[in-house]
N, C-alpha and C positions, 0 to 999 in steps of 0.2 A: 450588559450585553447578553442575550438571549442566544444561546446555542442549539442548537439540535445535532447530534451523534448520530451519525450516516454507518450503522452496522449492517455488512451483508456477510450472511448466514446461508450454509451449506451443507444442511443437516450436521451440524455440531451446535446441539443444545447445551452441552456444557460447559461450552467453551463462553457461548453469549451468556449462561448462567451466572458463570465464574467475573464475566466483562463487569456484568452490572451491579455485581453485589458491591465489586470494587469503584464501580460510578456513585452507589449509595453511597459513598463515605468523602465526597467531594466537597470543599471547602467554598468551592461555585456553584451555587444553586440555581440559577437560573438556569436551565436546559432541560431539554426534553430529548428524548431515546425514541431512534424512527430503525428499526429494520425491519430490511429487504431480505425475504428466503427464497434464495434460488433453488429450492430443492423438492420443490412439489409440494403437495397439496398434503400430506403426510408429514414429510417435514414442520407445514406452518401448526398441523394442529398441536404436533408432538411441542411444539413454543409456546403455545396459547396455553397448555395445561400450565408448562412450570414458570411462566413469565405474569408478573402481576399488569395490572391494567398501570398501576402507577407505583413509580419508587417510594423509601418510605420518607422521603422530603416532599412526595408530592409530586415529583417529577413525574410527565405520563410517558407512555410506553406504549408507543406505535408498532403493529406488525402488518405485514401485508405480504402478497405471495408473489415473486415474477412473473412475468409472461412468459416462461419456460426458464432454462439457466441462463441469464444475461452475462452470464462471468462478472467478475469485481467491478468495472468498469459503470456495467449497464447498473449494477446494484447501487454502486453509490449514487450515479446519477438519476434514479427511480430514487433513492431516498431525499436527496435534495430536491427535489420537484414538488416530495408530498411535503418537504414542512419551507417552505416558497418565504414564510414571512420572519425566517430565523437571520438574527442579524450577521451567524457567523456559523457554519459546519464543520463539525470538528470528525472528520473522515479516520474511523477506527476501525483497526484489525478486531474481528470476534475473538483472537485466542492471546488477545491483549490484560494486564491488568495496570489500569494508570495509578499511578500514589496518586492522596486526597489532593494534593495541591498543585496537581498536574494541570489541572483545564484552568484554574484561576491565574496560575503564571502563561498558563499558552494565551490568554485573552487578555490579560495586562500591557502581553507584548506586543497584539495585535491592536488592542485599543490605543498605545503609543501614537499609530499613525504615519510611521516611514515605512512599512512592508504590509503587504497585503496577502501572506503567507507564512504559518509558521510549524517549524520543526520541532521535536524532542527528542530526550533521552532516552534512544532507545534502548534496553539492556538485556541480557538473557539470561536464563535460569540459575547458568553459572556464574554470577556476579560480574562478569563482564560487558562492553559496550556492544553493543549491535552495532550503532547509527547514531551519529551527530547529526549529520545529512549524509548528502549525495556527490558525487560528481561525474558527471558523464565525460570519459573520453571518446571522443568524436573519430578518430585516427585509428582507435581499435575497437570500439563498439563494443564496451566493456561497462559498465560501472565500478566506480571505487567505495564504500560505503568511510566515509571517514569517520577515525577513534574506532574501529575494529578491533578488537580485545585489550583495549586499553580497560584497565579497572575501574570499577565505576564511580570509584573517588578520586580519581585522575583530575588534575585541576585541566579547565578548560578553558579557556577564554570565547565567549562570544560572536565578537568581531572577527576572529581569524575563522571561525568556521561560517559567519555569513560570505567573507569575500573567498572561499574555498568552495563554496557549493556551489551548486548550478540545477538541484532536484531535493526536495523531501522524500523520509521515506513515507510510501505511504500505510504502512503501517500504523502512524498517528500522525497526522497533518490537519494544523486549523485552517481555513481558507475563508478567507472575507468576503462579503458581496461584491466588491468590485472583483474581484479575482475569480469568481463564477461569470460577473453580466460580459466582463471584457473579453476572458477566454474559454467563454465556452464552455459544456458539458466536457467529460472523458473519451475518449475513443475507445468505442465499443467493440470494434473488431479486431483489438488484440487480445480480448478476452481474460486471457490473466496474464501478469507481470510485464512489467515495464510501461502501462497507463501512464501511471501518478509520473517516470522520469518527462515521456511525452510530454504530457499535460504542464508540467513546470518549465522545460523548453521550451514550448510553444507561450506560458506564459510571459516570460522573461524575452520573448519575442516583441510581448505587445509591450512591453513595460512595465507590467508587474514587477514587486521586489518580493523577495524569499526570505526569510529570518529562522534564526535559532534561538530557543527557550531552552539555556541550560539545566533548567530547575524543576521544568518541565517532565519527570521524569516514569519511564513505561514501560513496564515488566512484560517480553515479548516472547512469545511462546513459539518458535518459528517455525512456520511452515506445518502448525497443528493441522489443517484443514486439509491440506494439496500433500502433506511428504515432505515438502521442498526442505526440509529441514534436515532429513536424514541424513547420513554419511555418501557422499558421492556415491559410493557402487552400490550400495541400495537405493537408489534415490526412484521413482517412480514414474513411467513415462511419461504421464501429463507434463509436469513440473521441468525436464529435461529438454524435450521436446519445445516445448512454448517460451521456455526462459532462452532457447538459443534462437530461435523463429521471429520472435518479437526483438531481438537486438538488430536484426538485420531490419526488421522493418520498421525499428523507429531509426534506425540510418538511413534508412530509404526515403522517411517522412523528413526526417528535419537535417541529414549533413548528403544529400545525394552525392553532389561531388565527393565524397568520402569513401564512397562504397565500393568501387577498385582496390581500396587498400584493407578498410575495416572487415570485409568478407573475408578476402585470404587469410589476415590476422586472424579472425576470429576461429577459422579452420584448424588452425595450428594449436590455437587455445585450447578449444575442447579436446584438441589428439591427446595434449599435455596433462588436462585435465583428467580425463578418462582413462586413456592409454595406459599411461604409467602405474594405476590401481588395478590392470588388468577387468577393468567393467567394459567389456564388451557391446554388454544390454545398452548401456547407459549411452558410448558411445556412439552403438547403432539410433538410439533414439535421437542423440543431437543434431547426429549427422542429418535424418530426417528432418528436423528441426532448419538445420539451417539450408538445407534445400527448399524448404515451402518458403522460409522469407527472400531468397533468390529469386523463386517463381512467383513472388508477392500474393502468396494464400493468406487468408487473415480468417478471423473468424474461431467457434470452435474446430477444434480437428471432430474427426468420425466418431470417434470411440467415444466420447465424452459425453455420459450420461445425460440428459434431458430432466 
């Protein structure tokens, strides 16, 4: 099975440095490295200096520049178009580092042949789970990331977390050609967070199936690029802003009858969220946030760098 790695970069060279020294060391050879720099024309040279034309298995190393910031979205979807004849796109975070036997178990499970999607372990700096998967509550417009600090030697069974999910994160997600010709590109006009929930919604729409690779496993550095990482009351208005924005308006895209209830809930949420930490900042920015997906604004906001 032939892969290609859909990395979008955003002026973090070290991040995609750190990606692929940990790609050199992968026990599945067959793949090829395509990213997308959404960060101008300075950004892609600053890549060309410290990125080889090819890894040291041979693998080659695509770079090319957006057509301004497309956000995550439009990057993945620009990297998949340029490598067209990859039997499978393995969609990676740049401030990711996968173990060697990460992409050979993610393609094992895909070449199996019941899912046309799959998940990993995702985990963070502190030895804890990030993400088995996903699950979108539709009634609060919320996601749950399931195994959330569970330790990352926690036994996990499989099966319970495919009939649990309902989204990968997309932080690392394999996706098969059927699962691109059937559903479609990304939605570009959420620009950052909550794409990949959409996008697996809508696939499990069409009929697509979703899968988990326990063994799968993907050191996740989170929210290196955007903040989104930080402690709530520093967290950054991008990040803040578009993560509450885009909950209402993938409710609006895929549960509308829902959105009477998941809006007001989701109000309460961030008061809880924010309020209670005394972040003010933070709260002012959600609260913008979840007024633009009310008023169904999509796209980047103003401020966001070009």
């Amino acid at each position: 099975m032939h892969v290609a790695v859909a990395i979008v970069g955003f002026r973090n060279c070290e991040d995609i440095v750190r990606c692929l020294a940990s790609l050199e060391r992968s026990s599945h050879s067959d793949f090829e490295v395509v990213v997308c720099e959404n960060g101008g024309a300075a950004a892609l040279e600053a890549l060309q200096r410290v990125l080889p034309g090819k890894l040291a298995g041979g693998q080659p190393v695509s770079l090319f520049l957006a057509d301004g910031n497309t956000g995550f979205a439009g990057g993945v979807n620009r990297c998949i178009s340029a490598s067209a004849e990859a039997d499978a796109w393995w969609v990676l975070n740049p401030d990711t580092e996968p173990h060697p036997e990460a992409l050979e178990a993610l393609a094992a499970r895909l070449a199996a042949g019941d899912c046309d999607a799959v998940g990993a372990t995702l985990y963070l700096p502190n030895g804890t789970v990030q993400s088995y998967g996903g699950l979108w509550r539709g009634w609060l417009g919320r996601p749950i990331s399931i195994g959330h600090g569970k330790p990352l030697d926690a036994p996990v069974e499989r099966g319970t977390i495919e009939r649990q999910q309902n989204y990968l994160n997309g932080a690392s997600m394999l996706i098969g050609r059927r699962f691109w010709e059937v559903t479609g590109p990304m939605r570009e006009d959420y620009f950052l967070y909550c794409e990949e929930v959409e996008w697996c919604l809508r696939a499990l729409a069409r009929g697509m199936r979703l899968a988990f690779e326990p063994r799968a496993l993907v050191l996740h550095h989170q929210g290196a690029t955007t903040g989104a990482g930080a402690p709530a009351d520093r967290r950054p208005k991008t990040p803040v802003y578009l993560g509450e924005r885009n909950r209402i308006l993938l409710t609006r895209d895929c549960f509308p009858g829902r959105l009477l209830v998941a809006a007001p809930s989701a109000l309460v949420q961030l008061g809880l969220r924010y309020g209670r930490l005394g972040a003010w900042a933070q709260l002012w920015y959600a609260l913008g946030g979840w007024m633009a997906g009310l008023f169904d604004r999509r796209g980047p906001p103003g401020w966001v760098a070009n």
